[in-house]
The first five atom37 places (N, CA, C, CB, O) and aatype in JSON, in Angstrom:
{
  "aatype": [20, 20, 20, 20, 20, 20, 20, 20, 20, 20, 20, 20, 20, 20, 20, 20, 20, 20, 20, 20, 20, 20, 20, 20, 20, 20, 20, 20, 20, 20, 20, 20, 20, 20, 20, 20, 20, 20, 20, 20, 20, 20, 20, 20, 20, 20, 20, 20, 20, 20, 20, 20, 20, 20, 20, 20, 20, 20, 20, 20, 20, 20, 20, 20, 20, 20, 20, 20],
  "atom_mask": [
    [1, 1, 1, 1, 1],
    [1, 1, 1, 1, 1],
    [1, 1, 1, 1, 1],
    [1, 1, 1, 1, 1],
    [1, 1, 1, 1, 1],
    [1, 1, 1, 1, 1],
    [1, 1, 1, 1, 1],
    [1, 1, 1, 1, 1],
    [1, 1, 1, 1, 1],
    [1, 1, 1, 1, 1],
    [1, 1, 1, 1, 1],
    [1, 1, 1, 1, 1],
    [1, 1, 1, 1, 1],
    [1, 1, 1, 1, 1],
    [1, 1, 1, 1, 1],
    [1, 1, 1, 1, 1],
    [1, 1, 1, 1, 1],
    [1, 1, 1, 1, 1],
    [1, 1, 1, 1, 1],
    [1, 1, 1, 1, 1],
    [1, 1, 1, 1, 1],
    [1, 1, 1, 1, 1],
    [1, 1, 1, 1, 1],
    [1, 1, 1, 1, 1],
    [1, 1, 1, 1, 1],
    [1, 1, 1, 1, 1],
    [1, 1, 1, 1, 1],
    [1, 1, 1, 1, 1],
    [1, 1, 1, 1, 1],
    [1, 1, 1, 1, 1],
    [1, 1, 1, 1, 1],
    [1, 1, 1, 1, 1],
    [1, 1, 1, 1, 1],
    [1, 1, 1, 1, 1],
    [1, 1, 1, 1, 1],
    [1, 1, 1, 1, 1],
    [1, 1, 1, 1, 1],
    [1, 1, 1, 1, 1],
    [1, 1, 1, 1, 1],
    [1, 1, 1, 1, 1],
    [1, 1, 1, 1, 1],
    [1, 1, 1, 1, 1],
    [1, 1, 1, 1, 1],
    [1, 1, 1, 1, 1],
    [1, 1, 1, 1, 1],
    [1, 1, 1, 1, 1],
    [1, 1, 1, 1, 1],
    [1, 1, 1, 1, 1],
    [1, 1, 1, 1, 1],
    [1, 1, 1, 1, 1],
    [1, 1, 1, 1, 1],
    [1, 1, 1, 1, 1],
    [1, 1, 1, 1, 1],
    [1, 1, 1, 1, 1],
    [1, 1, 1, 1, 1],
    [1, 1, 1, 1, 1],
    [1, 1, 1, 1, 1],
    [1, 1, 1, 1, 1],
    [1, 1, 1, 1, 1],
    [1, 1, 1, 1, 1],
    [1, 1, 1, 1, 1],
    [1, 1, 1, 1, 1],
    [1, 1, 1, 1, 1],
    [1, 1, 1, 1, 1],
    [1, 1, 1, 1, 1],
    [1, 1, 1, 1, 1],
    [1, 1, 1, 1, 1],
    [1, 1, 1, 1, 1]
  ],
  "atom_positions": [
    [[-65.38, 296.08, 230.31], [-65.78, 297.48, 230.17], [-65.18, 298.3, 231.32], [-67.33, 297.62, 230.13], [-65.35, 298.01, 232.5]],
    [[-64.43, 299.36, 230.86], [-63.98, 300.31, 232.23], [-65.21, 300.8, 233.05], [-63.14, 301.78, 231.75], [-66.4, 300.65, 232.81]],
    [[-64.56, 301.47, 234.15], [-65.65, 301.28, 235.33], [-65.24, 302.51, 235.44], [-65.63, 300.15, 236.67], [-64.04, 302.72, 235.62]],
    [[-66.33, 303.75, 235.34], [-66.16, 305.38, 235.63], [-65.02, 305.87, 234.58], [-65.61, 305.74, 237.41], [-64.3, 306.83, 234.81]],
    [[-64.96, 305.04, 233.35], [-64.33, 305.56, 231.41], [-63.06, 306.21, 232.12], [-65.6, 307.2, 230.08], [-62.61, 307.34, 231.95]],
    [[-62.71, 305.45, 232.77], [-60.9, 304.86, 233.04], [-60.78, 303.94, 232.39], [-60.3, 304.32, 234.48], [-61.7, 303.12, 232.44]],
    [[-59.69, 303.7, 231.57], [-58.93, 302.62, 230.82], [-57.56, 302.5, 231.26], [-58.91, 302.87, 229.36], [-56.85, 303.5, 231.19]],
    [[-57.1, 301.5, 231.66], [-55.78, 301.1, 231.75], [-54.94, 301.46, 230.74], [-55.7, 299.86, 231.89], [-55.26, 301.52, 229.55]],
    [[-53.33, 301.82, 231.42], [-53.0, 302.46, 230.6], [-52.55, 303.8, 230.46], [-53.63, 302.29, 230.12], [-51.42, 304.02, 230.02]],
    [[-53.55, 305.01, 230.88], [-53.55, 306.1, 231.17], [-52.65, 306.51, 232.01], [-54.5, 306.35, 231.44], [-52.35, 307.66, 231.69]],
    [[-51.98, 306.11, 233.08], [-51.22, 306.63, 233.36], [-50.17, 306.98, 233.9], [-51.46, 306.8, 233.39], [-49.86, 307.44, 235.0]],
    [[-49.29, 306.51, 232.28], [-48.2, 306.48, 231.54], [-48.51, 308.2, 231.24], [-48.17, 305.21, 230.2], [-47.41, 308.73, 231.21]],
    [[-49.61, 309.25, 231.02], [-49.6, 310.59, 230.73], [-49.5, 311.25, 231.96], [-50.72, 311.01, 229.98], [-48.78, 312.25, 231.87]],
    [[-50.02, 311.03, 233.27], [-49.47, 311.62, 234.1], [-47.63, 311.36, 234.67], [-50.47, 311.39, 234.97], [-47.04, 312.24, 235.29]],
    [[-47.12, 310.31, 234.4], [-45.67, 310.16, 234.64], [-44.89, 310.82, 233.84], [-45.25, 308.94, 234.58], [-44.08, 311.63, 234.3]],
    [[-45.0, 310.57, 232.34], [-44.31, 310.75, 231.97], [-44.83, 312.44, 231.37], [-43.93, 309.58, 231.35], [-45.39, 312.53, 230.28]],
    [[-44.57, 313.65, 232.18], [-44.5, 314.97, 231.78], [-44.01, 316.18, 231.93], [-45.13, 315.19, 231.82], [-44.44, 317.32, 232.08]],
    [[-42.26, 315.25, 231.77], [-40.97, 315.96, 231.73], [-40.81, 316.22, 232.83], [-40.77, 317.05, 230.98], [-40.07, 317.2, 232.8]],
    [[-41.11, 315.91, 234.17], [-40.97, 316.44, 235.47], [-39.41, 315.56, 235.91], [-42.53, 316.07, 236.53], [-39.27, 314.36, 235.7]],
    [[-38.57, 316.26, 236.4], [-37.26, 315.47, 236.34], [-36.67, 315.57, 237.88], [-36.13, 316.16, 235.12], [-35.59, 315.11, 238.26]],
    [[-37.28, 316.01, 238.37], [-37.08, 315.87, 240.32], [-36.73, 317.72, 240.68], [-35.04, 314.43, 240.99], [-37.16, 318.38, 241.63]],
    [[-36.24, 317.95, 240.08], [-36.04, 319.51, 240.29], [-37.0, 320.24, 240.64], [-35.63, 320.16, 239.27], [-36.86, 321.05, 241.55]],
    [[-38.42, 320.07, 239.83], [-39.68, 320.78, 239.58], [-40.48, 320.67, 240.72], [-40.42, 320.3, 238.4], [-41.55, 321.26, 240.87]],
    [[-39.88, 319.76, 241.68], [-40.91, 319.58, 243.18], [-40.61, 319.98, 244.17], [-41.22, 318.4, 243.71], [-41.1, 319.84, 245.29]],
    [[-39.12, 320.92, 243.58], [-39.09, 321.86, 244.65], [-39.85, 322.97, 245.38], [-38.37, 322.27, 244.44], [-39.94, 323.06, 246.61]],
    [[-40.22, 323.54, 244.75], [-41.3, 324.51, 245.31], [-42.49, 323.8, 245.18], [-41.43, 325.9, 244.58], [-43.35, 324.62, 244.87]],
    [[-42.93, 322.75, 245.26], [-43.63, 322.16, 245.62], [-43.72, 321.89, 247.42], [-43.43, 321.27, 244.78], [-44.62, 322.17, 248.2]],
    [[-42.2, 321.14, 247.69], [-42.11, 321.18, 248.7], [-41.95, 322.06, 249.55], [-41.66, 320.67, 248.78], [-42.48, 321.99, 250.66]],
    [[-41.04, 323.2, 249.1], [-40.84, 324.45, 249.65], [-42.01, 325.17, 250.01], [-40.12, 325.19, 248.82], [-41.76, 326.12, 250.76]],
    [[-43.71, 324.98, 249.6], [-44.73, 325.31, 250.11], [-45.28, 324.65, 250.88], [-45.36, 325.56, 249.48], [-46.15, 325.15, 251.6]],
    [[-44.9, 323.19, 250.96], [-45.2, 322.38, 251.96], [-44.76, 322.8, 253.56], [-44.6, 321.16, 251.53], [-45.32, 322.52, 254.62]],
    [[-43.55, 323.57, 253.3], [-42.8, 323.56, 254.58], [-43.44, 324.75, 255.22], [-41.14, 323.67, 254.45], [-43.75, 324.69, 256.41]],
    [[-43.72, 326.1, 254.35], [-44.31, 326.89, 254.76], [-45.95, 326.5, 254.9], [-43.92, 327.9, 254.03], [-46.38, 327.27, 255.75]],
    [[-46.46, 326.1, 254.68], [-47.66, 325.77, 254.97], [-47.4, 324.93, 256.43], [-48.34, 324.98, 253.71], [-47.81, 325.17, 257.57]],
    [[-46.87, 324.25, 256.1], [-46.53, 323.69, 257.87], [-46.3, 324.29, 258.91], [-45.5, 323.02, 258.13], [-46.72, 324.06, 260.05]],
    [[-45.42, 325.34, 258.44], [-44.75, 326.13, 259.36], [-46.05, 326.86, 260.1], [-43.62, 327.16, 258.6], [-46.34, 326.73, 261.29]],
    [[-46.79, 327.71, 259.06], [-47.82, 328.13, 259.18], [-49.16, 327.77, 260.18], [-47.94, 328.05, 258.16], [-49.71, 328.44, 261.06]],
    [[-49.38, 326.61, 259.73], [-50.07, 325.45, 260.19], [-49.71, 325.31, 261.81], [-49.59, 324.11, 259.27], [-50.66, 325.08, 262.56]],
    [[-48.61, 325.43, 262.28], [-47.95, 325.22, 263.5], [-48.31, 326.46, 264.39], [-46.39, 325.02, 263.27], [-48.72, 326.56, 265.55]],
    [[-48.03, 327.25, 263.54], [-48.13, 328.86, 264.46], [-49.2, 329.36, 264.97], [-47.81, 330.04, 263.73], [-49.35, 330.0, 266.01]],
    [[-50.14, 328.96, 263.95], [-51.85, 328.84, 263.89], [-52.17, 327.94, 265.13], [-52.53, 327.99, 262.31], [-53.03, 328.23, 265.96]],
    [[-51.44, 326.93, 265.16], [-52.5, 325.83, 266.45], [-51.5, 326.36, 267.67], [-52.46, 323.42, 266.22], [-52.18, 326.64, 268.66]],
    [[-50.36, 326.54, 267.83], [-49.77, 327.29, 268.81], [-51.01, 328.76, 269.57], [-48.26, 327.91, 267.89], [-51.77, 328.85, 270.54]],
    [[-50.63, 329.54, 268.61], [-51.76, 330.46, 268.94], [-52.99, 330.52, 269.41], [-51.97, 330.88, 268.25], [-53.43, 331.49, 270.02]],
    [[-53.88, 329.02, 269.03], [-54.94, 328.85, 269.52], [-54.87, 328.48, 270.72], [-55.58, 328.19, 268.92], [-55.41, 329.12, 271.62]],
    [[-54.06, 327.15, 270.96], [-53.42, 326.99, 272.3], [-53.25, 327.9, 273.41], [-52.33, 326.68, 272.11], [-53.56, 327.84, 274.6]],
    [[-52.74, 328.67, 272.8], [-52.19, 329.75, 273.76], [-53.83, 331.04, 274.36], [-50.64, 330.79, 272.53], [-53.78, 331.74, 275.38]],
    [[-54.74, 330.98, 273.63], [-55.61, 331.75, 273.61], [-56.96, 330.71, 274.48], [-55.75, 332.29, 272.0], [-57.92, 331.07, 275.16]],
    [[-56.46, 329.31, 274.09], [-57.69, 328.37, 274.86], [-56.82, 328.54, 276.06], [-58.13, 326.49, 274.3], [-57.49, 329.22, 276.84]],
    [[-55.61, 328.25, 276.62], [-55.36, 328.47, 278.07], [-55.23, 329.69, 278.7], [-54.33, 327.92, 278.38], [-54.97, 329.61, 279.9]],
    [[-55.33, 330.8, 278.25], [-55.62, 331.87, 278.72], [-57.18, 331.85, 279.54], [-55.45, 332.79, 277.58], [-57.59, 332.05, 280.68]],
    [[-57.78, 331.47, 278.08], [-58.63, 331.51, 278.87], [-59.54, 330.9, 279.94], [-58.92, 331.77, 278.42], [-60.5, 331.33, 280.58]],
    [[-58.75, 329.49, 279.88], [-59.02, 328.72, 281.25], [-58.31, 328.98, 282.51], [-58.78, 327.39, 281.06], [-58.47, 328.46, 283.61]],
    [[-57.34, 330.07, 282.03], [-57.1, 330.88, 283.35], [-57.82, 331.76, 283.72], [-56.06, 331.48, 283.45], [-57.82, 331.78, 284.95]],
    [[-58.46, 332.55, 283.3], [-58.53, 333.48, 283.6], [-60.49, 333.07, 283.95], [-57.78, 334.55, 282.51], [-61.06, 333.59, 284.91]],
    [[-61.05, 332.29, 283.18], [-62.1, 331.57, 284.38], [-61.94, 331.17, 285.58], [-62.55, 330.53, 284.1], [-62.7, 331.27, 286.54]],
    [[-60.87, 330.69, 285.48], [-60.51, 329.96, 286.96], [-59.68, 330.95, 287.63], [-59.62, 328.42, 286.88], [-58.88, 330.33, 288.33]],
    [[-59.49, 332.25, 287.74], [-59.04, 333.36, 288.37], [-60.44, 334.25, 288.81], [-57.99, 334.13, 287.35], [-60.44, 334.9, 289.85]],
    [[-61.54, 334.23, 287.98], [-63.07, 334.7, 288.01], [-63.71, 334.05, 289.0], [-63.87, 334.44, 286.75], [-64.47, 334.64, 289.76]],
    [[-63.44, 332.73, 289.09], [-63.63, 331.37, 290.33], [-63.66, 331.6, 291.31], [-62.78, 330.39, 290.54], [-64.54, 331.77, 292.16]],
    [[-62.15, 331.63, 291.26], [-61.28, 332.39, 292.57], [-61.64, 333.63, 293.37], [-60.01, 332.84, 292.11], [-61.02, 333.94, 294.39]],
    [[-62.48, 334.2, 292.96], [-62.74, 335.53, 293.16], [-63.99, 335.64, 293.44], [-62.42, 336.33, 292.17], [-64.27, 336.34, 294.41]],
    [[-64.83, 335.13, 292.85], [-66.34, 334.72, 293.31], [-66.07, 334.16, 294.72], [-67.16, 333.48, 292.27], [-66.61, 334.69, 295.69]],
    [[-65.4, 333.32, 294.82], [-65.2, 332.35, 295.89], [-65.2, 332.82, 297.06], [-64.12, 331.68, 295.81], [-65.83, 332.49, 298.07]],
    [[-64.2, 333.86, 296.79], [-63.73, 334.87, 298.07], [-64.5, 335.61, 298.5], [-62.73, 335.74, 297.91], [-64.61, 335.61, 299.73]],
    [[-65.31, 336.49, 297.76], [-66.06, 337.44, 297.83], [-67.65, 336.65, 298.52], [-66.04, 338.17, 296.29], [-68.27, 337.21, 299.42]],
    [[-67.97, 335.73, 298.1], [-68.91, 334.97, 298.68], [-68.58, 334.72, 300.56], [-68.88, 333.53, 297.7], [-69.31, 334.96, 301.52]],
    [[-67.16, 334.12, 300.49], [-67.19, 333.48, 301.74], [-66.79, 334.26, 302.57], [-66.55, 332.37, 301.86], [-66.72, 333.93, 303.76]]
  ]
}
């Protein structure tokens, strides 16, 4: 008895549905931009988390002084 009414077999309909290598181009071509994307995004965060561990540790600095 199939297990979750999968039967072997099936899929032979996902392969075979005329897809001939051409058609995954813009498939991939969104891959790349999504990556690209993806990159610019964690760059940016990067760039916004060390800011602002400078600029605590410039607040530091300054307490420091003003104290001593």
């Amino acid at each position: 008895m199939p297990v979750g009414g999968r039967v072997a077999g099936k899929v032979t309909g996902y392969i075979s549905n005329g897809y001939n290598g051409r058609s995954y181009q813009g498939i991939n071509e969104e891959i790349i931009w999504v990556s690209i994307g993806m990159g610019i995004a964690i760059a940016v965060l990067i760039t916004i988390a060390l800011c602002y561990i400078m600029r605590e540790k410039c607040i530091q600095r300054r307490e420091y002084y003003i104290t001593a």
